[in-house]
KOLVEXZA-736671 format. One record per atom (N, C-alpha, C): x, y, z. Coordinates in steps of 0.05 Angstrom, whole numbers, padded with zeros to 5 digits, always signed. Atoms other than C-alpha are relative to their C-alpha. Last residue first. Example, Ala and Ser with C-alpha at 12.3 -4.5 7.8 and 13.67 -1.06 7.14 Angstrom:
2
-00016-00024-00001/+00273-00021+00143/-00015+00022+00014/+00018-00024+00000/+00246-00090+00156/+00018+00024+00000/
END
This chain:
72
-00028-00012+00005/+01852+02858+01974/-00004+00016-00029/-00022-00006-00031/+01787+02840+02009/+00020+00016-00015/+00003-00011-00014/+01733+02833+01958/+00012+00013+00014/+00029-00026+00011/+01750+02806+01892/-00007+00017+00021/-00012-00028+00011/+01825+02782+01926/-00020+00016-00015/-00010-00026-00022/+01791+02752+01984/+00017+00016-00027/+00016-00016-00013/+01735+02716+01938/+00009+00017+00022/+00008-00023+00015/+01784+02691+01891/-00019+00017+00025/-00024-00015+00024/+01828+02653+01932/-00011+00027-00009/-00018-00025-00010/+01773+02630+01970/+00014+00019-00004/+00023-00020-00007/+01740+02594+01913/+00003+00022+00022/-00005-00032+00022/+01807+02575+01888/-00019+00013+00005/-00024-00012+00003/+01823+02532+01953/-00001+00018-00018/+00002-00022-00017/+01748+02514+01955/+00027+00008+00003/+00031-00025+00004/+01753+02478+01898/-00004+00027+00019/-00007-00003+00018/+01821+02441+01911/-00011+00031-00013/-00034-00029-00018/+01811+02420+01979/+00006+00023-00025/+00010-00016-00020/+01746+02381+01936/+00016+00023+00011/+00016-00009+00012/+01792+02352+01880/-00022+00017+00018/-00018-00017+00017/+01841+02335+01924/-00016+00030-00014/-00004-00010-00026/+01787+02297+01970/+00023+00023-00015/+00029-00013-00009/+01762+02263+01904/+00004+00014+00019/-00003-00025+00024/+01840+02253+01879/-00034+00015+00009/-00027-00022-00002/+01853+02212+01951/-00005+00024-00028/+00010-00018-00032/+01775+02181+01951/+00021+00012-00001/+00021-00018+00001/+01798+02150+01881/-00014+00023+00020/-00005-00017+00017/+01864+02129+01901/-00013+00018-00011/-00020-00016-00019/+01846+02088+01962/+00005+00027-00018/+00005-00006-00013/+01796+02050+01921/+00002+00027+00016/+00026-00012+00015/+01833+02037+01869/-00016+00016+00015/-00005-00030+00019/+01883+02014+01914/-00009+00016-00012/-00013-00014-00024/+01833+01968+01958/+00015+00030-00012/+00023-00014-00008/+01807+01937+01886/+00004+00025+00024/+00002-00016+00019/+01880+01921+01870/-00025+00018+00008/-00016-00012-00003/+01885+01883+01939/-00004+00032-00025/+00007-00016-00030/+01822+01854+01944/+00021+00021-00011/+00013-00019+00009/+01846+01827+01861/-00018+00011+00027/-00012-00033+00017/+01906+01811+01885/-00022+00022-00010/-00010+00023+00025/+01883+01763+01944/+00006+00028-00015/+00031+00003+00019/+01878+01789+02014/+00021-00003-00018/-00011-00016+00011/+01929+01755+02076/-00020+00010-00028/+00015+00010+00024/+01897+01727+02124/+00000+00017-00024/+00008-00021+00009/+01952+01731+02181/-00018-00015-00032/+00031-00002-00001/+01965+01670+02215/-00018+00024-00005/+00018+00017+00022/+02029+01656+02177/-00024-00004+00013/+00012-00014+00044/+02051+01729+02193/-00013-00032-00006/+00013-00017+00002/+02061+01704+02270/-00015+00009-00023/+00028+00018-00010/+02093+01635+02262/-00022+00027-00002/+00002+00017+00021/+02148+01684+02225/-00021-00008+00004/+00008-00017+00023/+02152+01730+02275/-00012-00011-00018/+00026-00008-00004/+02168+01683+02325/-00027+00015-00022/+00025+00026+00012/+02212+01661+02281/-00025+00004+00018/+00004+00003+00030/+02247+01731+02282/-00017-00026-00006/+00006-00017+00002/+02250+01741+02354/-00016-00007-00030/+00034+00013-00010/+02272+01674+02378/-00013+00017-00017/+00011+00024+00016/+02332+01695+02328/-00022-00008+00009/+00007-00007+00024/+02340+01763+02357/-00009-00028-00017/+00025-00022+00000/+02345+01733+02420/-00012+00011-00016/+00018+00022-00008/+02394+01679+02408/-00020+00012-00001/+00000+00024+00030/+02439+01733+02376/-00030-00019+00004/+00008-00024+00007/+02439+01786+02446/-00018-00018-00031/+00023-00007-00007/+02454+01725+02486/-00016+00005-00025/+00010+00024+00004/+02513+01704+02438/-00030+00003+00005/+00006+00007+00034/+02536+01766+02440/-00017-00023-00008/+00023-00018+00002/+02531+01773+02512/-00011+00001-00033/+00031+00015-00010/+02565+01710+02520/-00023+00024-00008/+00011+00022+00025/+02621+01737+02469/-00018-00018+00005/+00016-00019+00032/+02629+01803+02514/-00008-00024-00022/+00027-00017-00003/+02633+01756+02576/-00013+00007-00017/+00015+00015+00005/+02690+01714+02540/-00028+00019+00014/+00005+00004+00017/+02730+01775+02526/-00021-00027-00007/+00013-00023+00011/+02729+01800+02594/-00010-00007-00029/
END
């Protein structure tokens, strides 16, 4: 019993380890971008996120006001 559970272990081990260098060979054919892609990308990302803010933003008080001038 106790050698079974320490084959399965073993299995379970071996497997995780193919696993992981697989992995590995995997990411080093990835093309990874440089800092300034990367920075640019953020920038990027950040500007369109406060511009889309900034929009939701507008018409969130333009509503606002126009059901409590009219409606309520």
């Amino acid at each position: 019993m106790v050698f079974v559970f320490h084959s399965q272990i073993s299995v379970m081990l071996q497997r995780l380890i193919n696993y992981l260098k697989g992995t590995r060979v995997e990411l080093s054919y990835v093309n990874w971008p440089t800092k300034k892609q990367t920075r640019n990308y953020t920038l990027l990302v950040v500007g369109i996120s406060l511009l889309v803010a900034a929009f939701l933003g507008f018409f969130d008080r333009l509503f606002t006001f126009l059901l409590q001038t009219f409606i309520l």
